[in-house]
Structures are given as C-alpha cells and as structure tokens.
N, C-alpha and C positions, 0 to 999 in steps of 0.2 A: 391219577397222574395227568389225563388229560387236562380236569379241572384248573391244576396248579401250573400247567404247561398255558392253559389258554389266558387265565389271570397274569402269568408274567408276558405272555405277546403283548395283554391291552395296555398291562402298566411302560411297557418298552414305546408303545403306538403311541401313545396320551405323551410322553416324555418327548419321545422326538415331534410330534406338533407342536410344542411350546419351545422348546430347545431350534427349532431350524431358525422360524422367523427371527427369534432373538439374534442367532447367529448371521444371519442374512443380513440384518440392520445394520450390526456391528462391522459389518464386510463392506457393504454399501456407503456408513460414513466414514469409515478409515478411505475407503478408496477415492472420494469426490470430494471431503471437507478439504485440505488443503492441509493436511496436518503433516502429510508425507510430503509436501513442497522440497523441490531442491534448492539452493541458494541461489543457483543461478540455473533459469526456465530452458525449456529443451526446444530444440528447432521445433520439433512436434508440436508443442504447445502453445509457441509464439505465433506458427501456419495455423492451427487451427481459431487461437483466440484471437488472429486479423481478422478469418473471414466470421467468426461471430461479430464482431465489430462490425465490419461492411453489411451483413443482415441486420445488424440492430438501427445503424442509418437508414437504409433501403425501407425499414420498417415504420421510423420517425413521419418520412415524407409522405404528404398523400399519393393519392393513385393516382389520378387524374396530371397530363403534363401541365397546364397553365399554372394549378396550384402546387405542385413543383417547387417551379420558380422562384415563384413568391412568396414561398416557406423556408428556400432554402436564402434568400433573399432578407428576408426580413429577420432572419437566427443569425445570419453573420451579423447585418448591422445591429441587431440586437446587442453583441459581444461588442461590437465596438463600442460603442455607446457606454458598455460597462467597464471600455478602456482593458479588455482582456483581450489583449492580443493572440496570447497562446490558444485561448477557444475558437480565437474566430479565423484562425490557420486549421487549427482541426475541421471546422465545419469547409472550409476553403477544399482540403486534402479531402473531403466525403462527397466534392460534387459530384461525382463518378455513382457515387448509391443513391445521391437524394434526386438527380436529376432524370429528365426524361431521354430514350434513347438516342435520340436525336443531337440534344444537348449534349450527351456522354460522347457522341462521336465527334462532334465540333472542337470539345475538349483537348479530346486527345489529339488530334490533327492541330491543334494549337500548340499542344505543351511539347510536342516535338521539334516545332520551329525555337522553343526557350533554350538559350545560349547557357545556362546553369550546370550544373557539376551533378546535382542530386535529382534525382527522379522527385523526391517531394518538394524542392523548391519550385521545378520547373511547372509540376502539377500547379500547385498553388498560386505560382506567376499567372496561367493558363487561365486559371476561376477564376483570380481577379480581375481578368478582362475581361468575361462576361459580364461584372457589376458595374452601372453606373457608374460615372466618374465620381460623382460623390463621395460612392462607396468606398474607393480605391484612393482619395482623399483623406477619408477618414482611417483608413487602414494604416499609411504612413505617418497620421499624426499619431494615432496611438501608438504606432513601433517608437518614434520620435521619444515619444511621454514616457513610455515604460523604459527608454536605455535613460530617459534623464533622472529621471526617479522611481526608481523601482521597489521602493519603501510605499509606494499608495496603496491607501485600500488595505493595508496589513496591521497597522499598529493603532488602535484607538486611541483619539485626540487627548491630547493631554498627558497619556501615560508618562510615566515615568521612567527615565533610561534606566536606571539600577531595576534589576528585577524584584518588585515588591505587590506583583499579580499572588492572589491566593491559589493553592494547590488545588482547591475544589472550587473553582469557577469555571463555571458552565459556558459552552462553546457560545460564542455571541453573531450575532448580526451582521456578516460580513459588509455589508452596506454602511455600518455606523463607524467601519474603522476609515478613518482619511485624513487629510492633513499631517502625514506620520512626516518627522521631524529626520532626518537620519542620526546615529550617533556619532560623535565626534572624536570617539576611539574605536576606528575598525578597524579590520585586519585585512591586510590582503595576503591570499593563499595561492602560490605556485601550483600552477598544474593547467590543465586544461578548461577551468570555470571560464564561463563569458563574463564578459567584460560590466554587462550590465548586474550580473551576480554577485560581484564580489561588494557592494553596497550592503549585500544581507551579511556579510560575513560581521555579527553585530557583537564579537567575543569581547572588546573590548581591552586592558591590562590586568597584569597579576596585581599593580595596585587597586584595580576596581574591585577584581575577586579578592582581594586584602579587605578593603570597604565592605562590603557586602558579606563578608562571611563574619566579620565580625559582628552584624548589625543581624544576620540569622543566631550566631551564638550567644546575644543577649536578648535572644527572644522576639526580634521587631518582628515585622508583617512580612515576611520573604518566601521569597516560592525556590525549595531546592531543589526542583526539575530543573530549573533556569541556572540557578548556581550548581548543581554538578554536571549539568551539559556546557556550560561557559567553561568548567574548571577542565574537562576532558578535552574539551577544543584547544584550550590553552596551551595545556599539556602539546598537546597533536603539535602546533605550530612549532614548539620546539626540539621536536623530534624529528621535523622535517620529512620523513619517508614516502612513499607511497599513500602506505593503510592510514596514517596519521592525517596528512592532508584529506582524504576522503572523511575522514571522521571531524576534521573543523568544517569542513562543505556539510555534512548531516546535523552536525551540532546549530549550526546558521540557520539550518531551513527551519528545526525541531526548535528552537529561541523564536524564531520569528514568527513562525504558528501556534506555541505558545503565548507570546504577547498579546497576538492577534485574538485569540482565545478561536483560533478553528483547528480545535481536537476536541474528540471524542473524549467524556469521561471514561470510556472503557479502555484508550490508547491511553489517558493520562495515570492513571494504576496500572495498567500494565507496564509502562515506560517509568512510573516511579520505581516498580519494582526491580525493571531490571539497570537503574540506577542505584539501587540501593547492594543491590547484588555486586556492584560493580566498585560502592564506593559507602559502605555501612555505615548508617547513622552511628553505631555504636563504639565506630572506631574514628570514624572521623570527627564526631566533634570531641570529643576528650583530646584530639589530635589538636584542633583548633584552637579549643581551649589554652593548652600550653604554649601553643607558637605564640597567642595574641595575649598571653598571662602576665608581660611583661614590658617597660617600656622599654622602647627600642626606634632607630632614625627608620625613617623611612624605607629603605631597601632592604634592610637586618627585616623588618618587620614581613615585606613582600617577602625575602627570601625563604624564611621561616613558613609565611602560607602555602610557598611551593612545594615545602618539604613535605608539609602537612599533606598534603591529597595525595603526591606520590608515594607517600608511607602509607596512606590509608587503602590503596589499588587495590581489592581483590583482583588478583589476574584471571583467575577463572569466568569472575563475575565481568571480567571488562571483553573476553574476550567473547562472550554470549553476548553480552550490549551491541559490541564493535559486527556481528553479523547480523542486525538490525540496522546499525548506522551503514554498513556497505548498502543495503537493499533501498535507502534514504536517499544515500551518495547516486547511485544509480539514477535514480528518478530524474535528480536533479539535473542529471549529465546529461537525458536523454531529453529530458523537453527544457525548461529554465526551474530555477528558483520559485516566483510564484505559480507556475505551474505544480510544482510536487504540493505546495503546500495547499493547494487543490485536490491535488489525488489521497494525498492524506488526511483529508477533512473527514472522512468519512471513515477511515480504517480504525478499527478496536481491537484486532491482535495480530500475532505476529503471520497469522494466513492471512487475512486481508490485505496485511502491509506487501506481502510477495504475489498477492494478487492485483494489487497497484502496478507494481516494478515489472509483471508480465503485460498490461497493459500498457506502459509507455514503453517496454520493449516493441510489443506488437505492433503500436501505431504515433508513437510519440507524439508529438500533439493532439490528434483524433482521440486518445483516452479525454486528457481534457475534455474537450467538447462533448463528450458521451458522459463524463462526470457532472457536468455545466447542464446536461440535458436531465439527466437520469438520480442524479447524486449515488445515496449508496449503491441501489441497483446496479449501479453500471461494476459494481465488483463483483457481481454476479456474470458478469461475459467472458471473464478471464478464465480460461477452459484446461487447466493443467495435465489433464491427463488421467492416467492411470499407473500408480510406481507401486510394481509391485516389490512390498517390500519380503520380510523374511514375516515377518506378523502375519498380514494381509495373506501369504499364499497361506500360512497354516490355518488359516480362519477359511481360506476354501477351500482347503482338501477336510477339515474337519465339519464343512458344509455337504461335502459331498458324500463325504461315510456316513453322512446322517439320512442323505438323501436314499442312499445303498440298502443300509440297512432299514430305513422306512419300508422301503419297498421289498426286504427279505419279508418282514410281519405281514406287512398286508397280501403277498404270495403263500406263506405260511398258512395264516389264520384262514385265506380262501379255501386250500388243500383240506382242510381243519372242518370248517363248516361246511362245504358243499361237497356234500360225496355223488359220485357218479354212481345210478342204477346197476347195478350187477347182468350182463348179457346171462338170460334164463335156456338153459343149453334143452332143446325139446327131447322130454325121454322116448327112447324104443318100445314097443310094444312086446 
C-alpha cells in the first residue's frame, strides 16, 4: 500500500512541475500580450504608458547637460529637415525629459507666460524659444509645407491614382516616396478632421470604383485592399452618420499607407482578412460580375456597382473591420493624418494597432517622435495593464490549486519519508 501510495505522490509531483510553468506562461501572455485590449484604453493605462513614454525620452538623451542640448537640438532639426512636423512637435513636447534641470525649470517659467488654450501647445511654443531662430524658421516653414501639401513623402512618384499596387508588395523606402501628385476626385468628410487632412481623404467616385472594379473582375493588376477600403469609404459618405464618417477618415489613412507601401506584411493579411470577412471574394465578384455583365449609360452602370457591394456586406464581417477602422479613426484625430500613418507603419495585428491608439492617447505627438526614434519598439511602451478577464482568473485560481496541491505532495511525501526517532521510555529496575 505504501509502495502504490508513494508511486502515485511522485507521478501527481512530476505532473504538477510540468503542468504549473505551462500554466503560468499561459497566464502571463493572456495577461501582458494585448489580446485582452479594450477598444478604448483606461485612464490607468494611458497614466501609466505617458510616463513610460517621459522615461523612454529621459533615456534617449545623454547624461551630461551640454550634450543635452545638443541632442535634443539636433533630433528636432533633424525632423524638420525631414519636413515631419508631427515628430518634431513630439520631440518639442519631450524637452521636459531630454533636458537638463536647469533647462526644465526656464521651460516651464516660460510656457506659463504662453497666452495658448492647451497646456501642449503652450509647452511647445515654450521649447521653441529655446531653439535658435533658424530652428523656429524652419519649424513654420514645414507647418506651412505640410498644411499646403500634405500628400508629400506618402505616394511614390509616378504611381498611379486608380489603385493598381500589388497585394504583396512589400513596405518600401519611405524616403523614395515624394513628388506625390493629389487626386482630382477627393472627398471631403464632415466632422471634426483638420483642415490640412481632408487632402488624404483619396476615395475618389462610385464612377472610379465602377472603373476599377471592373478592371479587378477582368483580372488586370489591382490591389482589392485599396478597392474594398475605397468601396466601404464610399459607402460611409453616404450614410452620412457619425461611425460612417469615422470609417471614410480610416479608409484615407489605410489608402494612403497603402499606396505609400508603409504596412506591414503582417497588417496587410491581416487587413485583407478582415476585408474579406467584411466584403467576400465569393460573393462579391459574381455580384460584380452581373452589375458590369451588361451595357448600360453611365449612371445605370455606377448604380448597379453600388448595389453590388451593398448586397455583398457581411455585417458581421463589417462590423469586426469597422472596430479596427474606429481605433485608425482615433489616431488620426488625436495627432494628423501622416502622423497615424506613422504609428501604423510598424503594427502587424489587431494588439499592435490598440497599442498605437494608446500611445497617441497618451502623448499625441510624442508617440510620433518615440516611433521616428525607436520604430517598432516604441509599441512596446504602450503599457495596458492587466484585464482581468473570466479566462485569465480561471487560469489563476487553477495556477494556484496546483500550487496548493504541489505543496500537499511534497508535505506528504516528507511525513512519508522522514520519520521521527521514537522517544525510548527508560525501563525500572
């Protein structure tokens, strides 16, 4: 009895040391991967992942105050030079972390005399007068350049407006895209987008998506990320709503980063996917098919394309896309247009993407610049927490019965093997 009593402790001991760690892993990446994200980040998360942010500055700059300076000095004009405003407002809004104390106190004693509405504009007025006149020169020509053209640096030269980019071309050179032309059919979207934003809004007409879908359904060279993000924007504008407009602002950024080829192959499959979930090869083109099967004047023809995607909806599938395109929509609102398409150069699924949108929560421009500094890494600062869901606690409390019961065996088996001497009672004579 003992024998089979001690063989099933060791086989229960051996079981739970392979069984905890496994289970401990699985606790550990449910709880910090970003898979339990909420749609929208919690005060907690956005407090904590500022001041990872403000450390990861404080960290950039050297130690020494001279060099300072001159690091923080040469990073801003650095960005200008590359005509990215947006970064070099973020590094502006960090001279609090990259500078030396001294510095940090002149700052702030300045940015309080700034007559501004928002604490970060006034910050940033504040470090601009620390720089050089030069520097503060070049600062307003690039605001200048980005409100007049805000198509630069995003569409490589030559492209072609109708989207006829392949599906698997690989993220390119953001340096090599410039000279971008704007298009001559854009939309402008009610709501709160800046002014200098609605230039990307690059959806175009139902006659161009009449064009183009017809020229994907005879097989030409067509990228249908681009034609069912055009065709869902499109849609959007005529529905006029809230979520609708949000979703022709995301369809913009997602066309334009596109063109520019700055996505991820991993966000480009994933984002076919949940287009296709939203808008099925299998039903959309036989849809296509029939609308374009016939001749017909021009508007009969458009009409017909519209019916065609609106009959093709998966709703379920759109309304999974459409809390993707909010967290897209988001970015955009909170820093500009090329800015998101900055924060999302680097995202490959849908955790990255709400670890972006925590990020220009947290710091709105300063994500930028920590992207511009760091690229992917910097989606590693965005610090969401811990959400305990119903999964996650069951995975702890069956972490801790393991723990429990480890430690019934190994009290057991001690009781088991180490007996105590018997007290020898001395006999009477």
């Amino acid at each position: 009895m003992d024998k089979s009593s001690g063989w099933m402790q060791a086989v229960v001991f051996n079981s739970l040391l392979i069984l905890m760690p496994v289970i401990a892993a699985q606790s550990l990446a449910m709880a910090f991967s970003g898979e339990g994200f909420s749609d929208s980040p919690t005060i907690e998360a956005i407090d904590q992942t500022r001041r990872n942010m403000d450390e990861t500055f404080a960290a950039i700059a050297p130690r020494s105050g001279g060099d300072k300076y001159k690091f923080w000095h040469d990073i801003v004009e650095r960005e200008l030079t590359d005509m990215d405003v947006s970064a070099a407002r973020g590094f502006l809004l960090a001279a609090p972390q990259m500078l030396d104390r001294e510095s940090v106190r002149e700052l702030e004693a300045d940015s309080n005399g700034v007559k501004l509405d928002r604490a970060d504009d006034r910050l940033a007025a504040a470090a601009l007068r620390k720089l050089p006149l030069d520097i503060g020169l070049k600062y307003e020509q690039a605001q200048a350049s980005a409100g007049a053209s805000s198509l630069a640096n995003l569409t490589p030269p030559g492209a072609d407006p109708v989207e006829t980019a392949s599906e698997d071309e690989s993220p390119a050179d953001p340096a090599a895209s410039s000279d971008a032309v704007p298009s001559a059919t854009e939309v402008t979207v009610a709501g709160n987008t800046r002014s200098s934003d609605r230039r990307f809004v690059l959806l175009g007409t139902f006659a161009d998506l009449a064009n183009n879908s017809e020229r994907w359904v005879d097989g030409d060279r067509m990228d249908p990320i681009t034609l069912k993000m055009t065709a869902i924007g499109l849609i959007g504008t005529e529905a006029g709503t809230k979520l609708a407009d949000g979703n022709v602002r995301a369809a913009s950024i997602l066309k334009s980063a596109r063109r520019a080829r700055r996505m991820t192959p991993e966000f480009t499959t994933y984002l076919r996917e949940r287009l296709n979930g939203a808008l099925p090869d299998d039903v959309l083109k036989p849809a296509l098919e029939e609308a374009l099967g016939e001749l017909a004047t021009t508007s009969v023809r458009v009409d017909r394309v519209r019916a065609a995607y609106l009959g093709s909806i998966n709703a379920e599938g759109l309304t999974e896309l459409e809390r993707d395109l909010a967290q897209i929509d988001r970015i955009g609102l909170l820093t500009s247009t090329p800015a998101a398409i900055t924060l999302i150069e680097h995202v490959k699924d849908s955790s990255d993407l709400r670890r972006a949108r925590l990020l220009a929560e947290a710091g709105g421009d300063r994500a930028v610049a920590l992207v511009k500094q760091d690229g992917a890494g910097a989606l590693r600062i965005a610090d969401t927490g811990i959400k305990w869901t119903q999964q996650l606690m069951l995975q702890v409390m069956g972490l801790t019965a393991s723990g429990l019961a480890l430690l019934y065996v190994m009290i057991a088996t001690f009781r088991r093997n180490v007996r105590l001497p018997k007290k020898v009672e001395p006999s009477g004579i």
